[in-house]
N, C-alpha and C positions, 0 to 999 in steps of 0.2 A: 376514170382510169381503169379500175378495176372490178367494179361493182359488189368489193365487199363492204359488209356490215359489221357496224361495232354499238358495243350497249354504251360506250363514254367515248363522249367527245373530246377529250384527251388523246385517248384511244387513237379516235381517228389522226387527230393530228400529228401522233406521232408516225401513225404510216403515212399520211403524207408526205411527211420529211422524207420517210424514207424510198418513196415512190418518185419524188420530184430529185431527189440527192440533196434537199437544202441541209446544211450544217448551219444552223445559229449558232450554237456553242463552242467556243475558239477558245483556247488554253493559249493562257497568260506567260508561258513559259517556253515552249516552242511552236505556236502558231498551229497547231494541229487540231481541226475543227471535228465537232460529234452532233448529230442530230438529237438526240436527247441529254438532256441535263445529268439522267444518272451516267452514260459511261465516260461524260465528263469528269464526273465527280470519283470514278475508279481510275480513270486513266491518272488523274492529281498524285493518286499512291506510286507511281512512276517515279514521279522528279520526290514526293515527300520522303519514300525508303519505307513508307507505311507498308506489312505486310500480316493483316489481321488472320490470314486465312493458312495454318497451321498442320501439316503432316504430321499424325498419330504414330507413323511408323519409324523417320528418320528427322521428324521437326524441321523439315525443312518448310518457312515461308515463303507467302505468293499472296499478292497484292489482288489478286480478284478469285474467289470461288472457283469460276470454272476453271481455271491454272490449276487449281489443287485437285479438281475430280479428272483432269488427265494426267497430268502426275502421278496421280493415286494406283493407275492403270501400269506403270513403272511395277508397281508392288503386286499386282494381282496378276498381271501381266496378262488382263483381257484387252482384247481388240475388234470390238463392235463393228467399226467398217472393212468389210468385205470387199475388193477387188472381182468385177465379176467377168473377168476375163479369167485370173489365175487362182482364182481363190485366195489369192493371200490376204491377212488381215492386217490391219492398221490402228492404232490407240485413238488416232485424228480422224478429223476427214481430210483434214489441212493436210497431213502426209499422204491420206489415198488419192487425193487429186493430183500431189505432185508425184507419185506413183504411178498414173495411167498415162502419164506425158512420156513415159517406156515404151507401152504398148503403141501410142498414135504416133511416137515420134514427133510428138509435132515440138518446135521451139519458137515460138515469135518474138520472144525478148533480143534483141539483136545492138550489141555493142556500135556506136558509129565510130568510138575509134581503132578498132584493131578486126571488128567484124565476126568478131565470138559471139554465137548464138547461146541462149540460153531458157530452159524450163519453165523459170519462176522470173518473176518480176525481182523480186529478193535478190536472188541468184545475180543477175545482172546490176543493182544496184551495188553488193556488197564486190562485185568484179571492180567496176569503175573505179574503184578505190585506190586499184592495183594504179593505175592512169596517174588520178590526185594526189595518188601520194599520202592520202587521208589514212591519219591513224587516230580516229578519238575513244576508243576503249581502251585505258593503260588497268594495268594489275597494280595496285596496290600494294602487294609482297614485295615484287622487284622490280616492277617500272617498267614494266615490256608492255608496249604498246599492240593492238590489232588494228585491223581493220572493222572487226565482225564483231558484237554483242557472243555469238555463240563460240565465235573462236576465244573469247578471254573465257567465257565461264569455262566453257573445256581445259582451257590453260590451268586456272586458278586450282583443280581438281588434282593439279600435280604437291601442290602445296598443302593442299588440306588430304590427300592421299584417297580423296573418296573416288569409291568406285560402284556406281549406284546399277549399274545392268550387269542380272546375273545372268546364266546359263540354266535355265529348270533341267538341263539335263545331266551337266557334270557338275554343277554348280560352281564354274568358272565365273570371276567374275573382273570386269573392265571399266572404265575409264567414261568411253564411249559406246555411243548404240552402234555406231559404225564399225567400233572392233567387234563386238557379241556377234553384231552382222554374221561379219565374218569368218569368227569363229563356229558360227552352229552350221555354216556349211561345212566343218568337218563330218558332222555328223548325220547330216541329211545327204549332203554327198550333191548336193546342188551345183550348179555351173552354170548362171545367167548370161554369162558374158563370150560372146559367138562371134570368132571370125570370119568374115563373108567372104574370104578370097579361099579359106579350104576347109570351113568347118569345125573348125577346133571349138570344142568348149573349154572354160574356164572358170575360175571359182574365184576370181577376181579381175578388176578392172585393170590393175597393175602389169598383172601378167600376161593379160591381151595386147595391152600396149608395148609390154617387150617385145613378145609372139611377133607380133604386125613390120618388126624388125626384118622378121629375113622375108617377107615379100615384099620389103621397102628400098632393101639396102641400106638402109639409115643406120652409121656406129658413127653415134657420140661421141665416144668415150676417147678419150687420144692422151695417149704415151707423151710425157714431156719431158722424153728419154732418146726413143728413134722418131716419134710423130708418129707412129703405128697408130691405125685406127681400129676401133673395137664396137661390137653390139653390144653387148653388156659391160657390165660394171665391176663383175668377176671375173671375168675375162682378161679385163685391163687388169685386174690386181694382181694375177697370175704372174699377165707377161709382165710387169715391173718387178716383180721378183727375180725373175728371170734374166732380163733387161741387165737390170743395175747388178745383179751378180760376175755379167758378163764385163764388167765395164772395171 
């Protein structure tokens, strides 16, 4: 296959599994096969709630080591992988590769029923849901179901009030990575987000897709007062002021 060498025949065997893709080791509990017995026996802390491996800074548990040495990165706030198109840094490799799907544009995950392309395999897994109608993560607090693993733990954070990403520069701190995001482009002054019809930059995706409005003619938004139609959302809330005063 390969022509590497190994001192145990163990050894060998286990890269052969993973060279050939055998999985002999199948979990008893959701079907979900591992080529070696140990990530078997880590994936088990999954369904057991076992979480041996311990945050020194906010206690928070994690079921397998490496979880907790990129977690840890939350705290120190280094980023090992490099982006070597734009330099930006990443805690994962897992995030830098879904990172460079930016730069290639490329999407081949592709919905067969509505036709939404998507980045990641995830991505479009956790889409289809929208379809099924699946919602197997509920919250506990109050019963509110998701779709998405990462959409309840975000949820649950309203509950427990944590707010684990800070800002090293104003020491602002949020919810989410996706707000901090955002927010440290106040201060870099950053604008990733480019309209191709006349250039505009923007410092979020939100407001590109407003923007995109007036080369589209697209307003939403409709008066259910005259049927007047509107681009935005504050627009409409104006003229129903308006509107209904007249009336």
């Amino acid at each position: 296959m390969c022509d590497k060498m190994f001192s145990y025949h163990g050894d060998l065997n286990q890269h052969t599994m993973v060279q050939t893709g055998d999985k002999p080791f199948k979990c008893e509990v959701c079907d979900k096969s591992f080529s070696h017995h140990k990530n078997i026996k880590q994936h088990m802390m999954v369904h057991t709630g076992t979480k041996p491996f311990k945050c020194e800074v906010c206690d928070k548990g994690f079921s397998q080591c490496g979880n907790l040495e990129q977690h840890m990165r939350i705290h120190t706030g280094e980023k090992p992988f490099k982006c070597k198109v734009c330099d930006k840094g990443f805690s994962t490799f897992a995030h830098l590769e879904r990172h460079m799907s930016i730069h290639t544009g490329e999407k081949p995950f592709k919905c067969d029923v509505c036709d939404k392309i998507f980045r990641q395999n995830e991505d479009l897994q956790m889409h289809m849901r929208i379809h099924t109608g699946e919602k197997t993560y509920k919250c506990e607090v109050c019963h509110k179901l998701f779709h998405h693993q990462g959409r309840l733990k975000t949820h649950t954070r309203i509950h427990t009030g944590e707010k684990p990403f800070q800002c090293e520069i104003c020491g602002g701190i949020y919810r989410q990575s996706g707000n901090l995001k955002r927010h440290k482009r106040i201060h870099t002054g950053e604008k990733p987000f480019h309209c191709k019809v006349c250039d505009k930059m923007f410092n979020e995706n939100g407001n590109l897709k407003l923007h995109m409005r007036i080369h589209t003619g697209e307003k939403p938004c409709k008066c259910e007062v005259c049927n007047k139609m509107f681009r935005y959302p504050g627009s409409l809330m104006r003229h129903i002021r308006i509107c209904k005063g007249q009336k």
